[in-house]
C-alpha positions as CSV (number, residue, x, y, z in Angstrom):
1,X,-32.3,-56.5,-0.4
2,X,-32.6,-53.3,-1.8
3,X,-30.6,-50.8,-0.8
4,X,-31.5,-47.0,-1.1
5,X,-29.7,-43.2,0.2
6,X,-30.9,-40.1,1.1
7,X,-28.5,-37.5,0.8
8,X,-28.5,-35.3,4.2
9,X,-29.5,-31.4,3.4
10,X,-26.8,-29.1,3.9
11,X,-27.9,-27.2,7.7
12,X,-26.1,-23.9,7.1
13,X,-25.6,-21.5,10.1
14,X,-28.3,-19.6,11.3
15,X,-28.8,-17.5,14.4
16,X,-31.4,-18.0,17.3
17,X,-33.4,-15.5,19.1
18,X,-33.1,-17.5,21.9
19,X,-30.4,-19.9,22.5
20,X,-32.2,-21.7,25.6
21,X,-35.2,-22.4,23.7
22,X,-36.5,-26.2,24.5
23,X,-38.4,-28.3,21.7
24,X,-41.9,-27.3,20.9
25,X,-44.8,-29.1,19.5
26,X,-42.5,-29.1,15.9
27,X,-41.8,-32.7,14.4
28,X,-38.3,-34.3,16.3
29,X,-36.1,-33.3,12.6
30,X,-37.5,-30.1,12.4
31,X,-36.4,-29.1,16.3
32,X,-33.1,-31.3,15.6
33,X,-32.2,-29.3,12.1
34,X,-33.2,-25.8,13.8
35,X,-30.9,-26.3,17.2
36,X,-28.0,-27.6,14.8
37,X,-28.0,-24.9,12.5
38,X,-28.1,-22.8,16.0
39,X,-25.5,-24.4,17.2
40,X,-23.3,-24.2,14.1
41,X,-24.0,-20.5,13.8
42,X,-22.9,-19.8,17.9
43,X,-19.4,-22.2,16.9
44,X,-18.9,-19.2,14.4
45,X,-18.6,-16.4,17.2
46,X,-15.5,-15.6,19.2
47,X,-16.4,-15.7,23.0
48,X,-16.9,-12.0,22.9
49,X,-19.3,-11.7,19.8
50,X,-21.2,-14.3,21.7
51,X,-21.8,-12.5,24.8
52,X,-22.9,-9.2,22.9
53,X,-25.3,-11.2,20.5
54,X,-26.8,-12.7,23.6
55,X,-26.2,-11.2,26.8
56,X,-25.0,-13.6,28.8
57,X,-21.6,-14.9,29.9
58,X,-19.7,-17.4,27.5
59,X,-18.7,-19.8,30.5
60,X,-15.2,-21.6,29.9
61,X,-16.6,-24.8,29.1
62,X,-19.5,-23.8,27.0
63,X,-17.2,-24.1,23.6
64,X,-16.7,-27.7,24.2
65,X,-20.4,-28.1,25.0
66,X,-21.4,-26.8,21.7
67,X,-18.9,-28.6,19.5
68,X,-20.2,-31.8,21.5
69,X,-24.2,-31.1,20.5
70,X,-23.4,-30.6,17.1
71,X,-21.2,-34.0,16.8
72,X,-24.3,-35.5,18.1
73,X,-27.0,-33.6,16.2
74,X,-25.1,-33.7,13.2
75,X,-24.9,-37.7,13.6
76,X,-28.5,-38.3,14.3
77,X,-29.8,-36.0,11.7
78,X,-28.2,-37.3,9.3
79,X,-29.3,-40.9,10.2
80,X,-32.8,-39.7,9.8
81,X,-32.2,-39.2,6.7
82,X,-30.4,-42.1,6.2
83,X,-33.2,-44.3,7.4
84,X,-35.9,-42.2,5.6
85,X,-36.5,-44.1,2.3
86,X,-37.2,-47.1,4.7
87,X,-34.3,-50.4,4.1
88,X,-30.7,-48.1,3.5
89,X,-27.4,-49.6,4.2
90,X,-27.0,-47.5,7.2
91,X,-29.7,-48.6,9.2
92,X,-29.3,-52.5,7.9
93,X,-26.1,-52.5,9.5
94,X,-27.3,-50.6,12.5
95,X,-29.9,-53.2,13.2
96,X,-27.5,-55.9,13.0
97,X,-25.0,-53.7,15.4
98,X,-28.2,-53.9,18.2
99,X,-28.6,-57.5,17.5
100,X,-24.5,-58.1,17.9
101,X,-25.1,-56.3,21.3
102,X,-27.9,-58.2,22.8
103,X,-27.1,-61.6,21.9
104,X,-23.6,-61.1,23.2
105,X,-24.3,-59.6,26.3
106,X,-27.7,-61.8,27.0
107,X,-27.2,-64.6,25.7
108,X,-23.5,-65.6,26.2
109,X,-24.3,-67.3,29.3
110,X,-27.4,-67.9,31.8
111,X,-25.5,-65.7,34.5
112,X,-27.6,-62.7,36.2
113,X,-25.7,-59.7,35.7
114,X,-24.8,-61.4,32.2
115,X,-21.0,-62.2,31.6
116,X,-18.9,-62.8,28.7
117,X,-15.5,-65.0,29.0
118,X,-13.4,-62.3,29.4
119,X,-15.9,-59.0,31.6
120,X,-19.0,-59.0,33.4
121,X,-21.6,-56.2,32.0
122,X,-22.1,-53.6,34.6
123,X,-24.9,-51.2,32.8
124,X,-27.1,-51.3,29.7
125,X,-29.4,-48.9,28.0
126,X,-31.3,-49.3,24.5
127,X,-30.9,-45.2,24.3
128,X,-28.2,-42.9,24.6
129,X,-30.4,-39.8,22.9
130,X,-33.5,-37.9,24.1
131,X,-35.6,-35.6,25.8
132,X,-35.8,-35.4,29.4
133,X,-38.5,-34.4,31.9
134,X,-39.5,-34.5,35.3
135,X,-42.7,-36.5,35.9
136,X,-43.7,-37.0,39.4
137,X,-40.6,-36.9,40.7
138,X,-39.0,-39.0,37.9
139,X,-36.7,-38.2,35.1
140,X,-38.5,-39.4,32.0
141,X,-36.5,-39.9,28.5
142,X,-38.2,-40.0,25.5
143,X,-35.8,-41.1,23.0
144,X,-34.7,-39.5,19.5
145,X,-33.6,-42.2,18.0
146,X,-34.4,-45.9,17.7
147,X,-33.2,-48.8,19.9
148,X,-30.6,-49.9,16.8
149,X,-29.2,-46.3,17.0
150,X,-28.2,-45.5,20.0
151,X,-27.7,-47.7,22.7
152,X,-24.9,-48.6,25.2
153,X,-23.4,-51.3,27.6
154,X,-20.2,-51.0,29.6
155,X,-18.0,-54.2,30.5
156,X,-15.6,-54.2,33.2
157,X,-12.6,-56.7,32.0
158,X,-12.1,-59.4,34.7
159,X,-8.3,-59.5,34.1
160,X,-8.1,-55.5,33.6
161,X,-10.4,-54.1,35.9
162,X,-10.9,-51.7,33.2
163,X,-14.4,-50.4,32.2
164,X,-15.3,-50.5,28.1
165,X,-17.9,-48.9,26.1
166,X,-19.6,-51.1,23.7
167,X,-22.5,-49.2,21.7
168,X,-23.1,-49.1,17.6
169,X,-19.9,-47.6,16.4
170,X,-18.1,-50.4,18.2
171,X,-19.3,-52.8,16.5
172,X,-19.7,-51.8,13.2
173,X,-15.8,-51.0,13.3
174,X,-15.1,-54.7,14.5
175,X,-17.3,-56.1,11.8
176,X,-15.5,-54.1,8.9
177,X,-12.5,-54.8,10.2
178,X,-13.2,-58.4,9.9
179,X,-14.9,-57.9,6.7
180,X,-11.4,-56.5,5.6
181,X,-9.5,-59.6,6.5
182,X,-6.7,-57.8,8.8
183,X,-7.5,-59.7,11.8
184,X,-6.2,-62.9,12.5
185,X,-9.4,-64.5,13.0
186,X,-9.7,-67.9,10.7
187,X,-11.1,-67.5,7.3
188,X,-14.3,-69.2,8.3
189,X,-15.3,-67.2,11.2
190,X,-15.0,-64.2,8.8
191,X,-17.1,-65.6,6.2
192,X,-19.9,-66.7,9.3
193,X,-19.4,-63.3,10.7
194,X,-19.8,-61.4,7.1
195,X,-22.3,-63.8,5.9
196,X,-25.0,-63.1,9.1
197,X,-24.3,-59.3,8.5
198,X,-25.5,-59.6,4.9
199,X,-28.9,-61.4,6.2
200,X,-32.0,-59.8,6.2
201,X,-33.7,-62.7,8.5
202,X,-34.4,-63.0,12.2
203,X,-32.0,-65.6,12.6
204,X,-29.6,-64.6,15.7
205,X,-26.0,-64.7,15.4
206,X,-23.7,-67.0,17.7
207,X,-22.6,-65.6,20.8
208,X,-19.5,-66.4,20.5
209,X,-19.3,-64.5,16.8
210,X,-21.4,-61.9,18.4
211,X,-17.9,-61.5,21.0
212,X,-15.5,-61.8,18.4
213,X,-16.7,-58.8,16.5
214,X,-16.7,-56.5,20.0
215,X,-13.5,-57.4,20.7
216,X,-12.1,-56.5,17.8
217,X,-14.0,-53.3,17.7
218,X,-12.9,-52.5,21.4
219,X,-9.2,-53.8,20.8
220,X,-8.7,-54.0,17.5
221,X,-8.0,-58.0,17.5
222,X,-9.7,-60.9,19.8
223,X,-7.2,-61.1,22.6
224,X,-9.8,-63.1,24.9
């Protein structure tokens, strides 16, 4: 398969007239680059050169509100970019991240809500990102970002009682850590788990490999 990059622009700083201002008719990376470089420029100000430049109150939490949209902006810009040039690395791996997630949590067992051996799933959603409106007395999202992106499911451990996150970044931190061989999973599990990440076919991936590389993305090891 062949593998391509696109190098991410550099989104300097730049102030906005209006730092309320919702998305337009503008294409999704164009609104996304402008609110970053917004937001970057308002992380520059002290709380008091942000309420002259704006006349408005800096609230106590707003600080950590802004350092939290451009963590996220600055991630999903810069997997459109990624993904641009069509087959990259980055969203190879992505895809098999969303396909790690579905076949472990749906098709582990037959049970309705799905379980795996060690947590029962108590919520799912293919998106994480995008924008939301009010239509007919519904909250509508239309995501930013593709299914393989940005998704989530939270498991509540049966023996903990304890409520985990599983989304991409999981799971692509269990598979390289089992790519690097510091887990104490057997040599051939590693090589079945590596080998399916390095197809390009529709071929699904055991459930029970699909759990392995969760768990040690959630815990570091498979300790269920």
């Amino acid at each position: 398969m062949s593998m391509q990059t696109t190098k991410m622009p550099n989104i300097e700083p730049k102030k906005s007239e209006d730092p309320l201002a919702h998305r337009g008719e503008e294409p999704w990376i164009d609104w996304a680059t402008k609110i970053l470089a917004h937001t970057r420029y308002e992380l520059t100000l002290t709380p008091t050169e942000w309420e002259k430049a704006y006349q408005m109150p800096f609230l106590p939490t707003y600080r950590q509100s802004l350092e939290a949209q451009e963590r996220r902006l600055s991630g999903e810009v810069k997997r459109y970019y990624d993904n641009l040039d069509g087959e990259t690395v980055e969203k190879h791996l992505s895809e098999r991240a969303w396909r790690v997630f579905t076949h472990a949590l749906f098709f582990g067992t037959l049970q309705n809500p799905p379980t795996c051996a060690w947590g029962a799933v108590t919520f799912v959603r293919a998106h994480r990102t995008g924008l939301r409106s009010v239509e007919g007395g519904f909250v509508r999202l239309t995501p930013t970002e593709p299914e393989y992106a940005a998704f989530e499911g939270r498991i509540r451990g049966t023996k903990t009682n304890t409520i985990y996150i599983v989304n991409r970044e999981v799971i692509l931190r269990g598979y390289k850590k089992i790519k690097s061989g510091k887990t104490a999973l057997l040599d051939d599990v590693v090589g079945e788990v590596c080998a399916w990440f390095e197809r390009t076919d529709e071929a699904p991936i055991l459930a029970y490999l699909a759990d392995h590389v969760i768990q040690v993305g959630l815990f570091g090891e498979v300790i269920f």
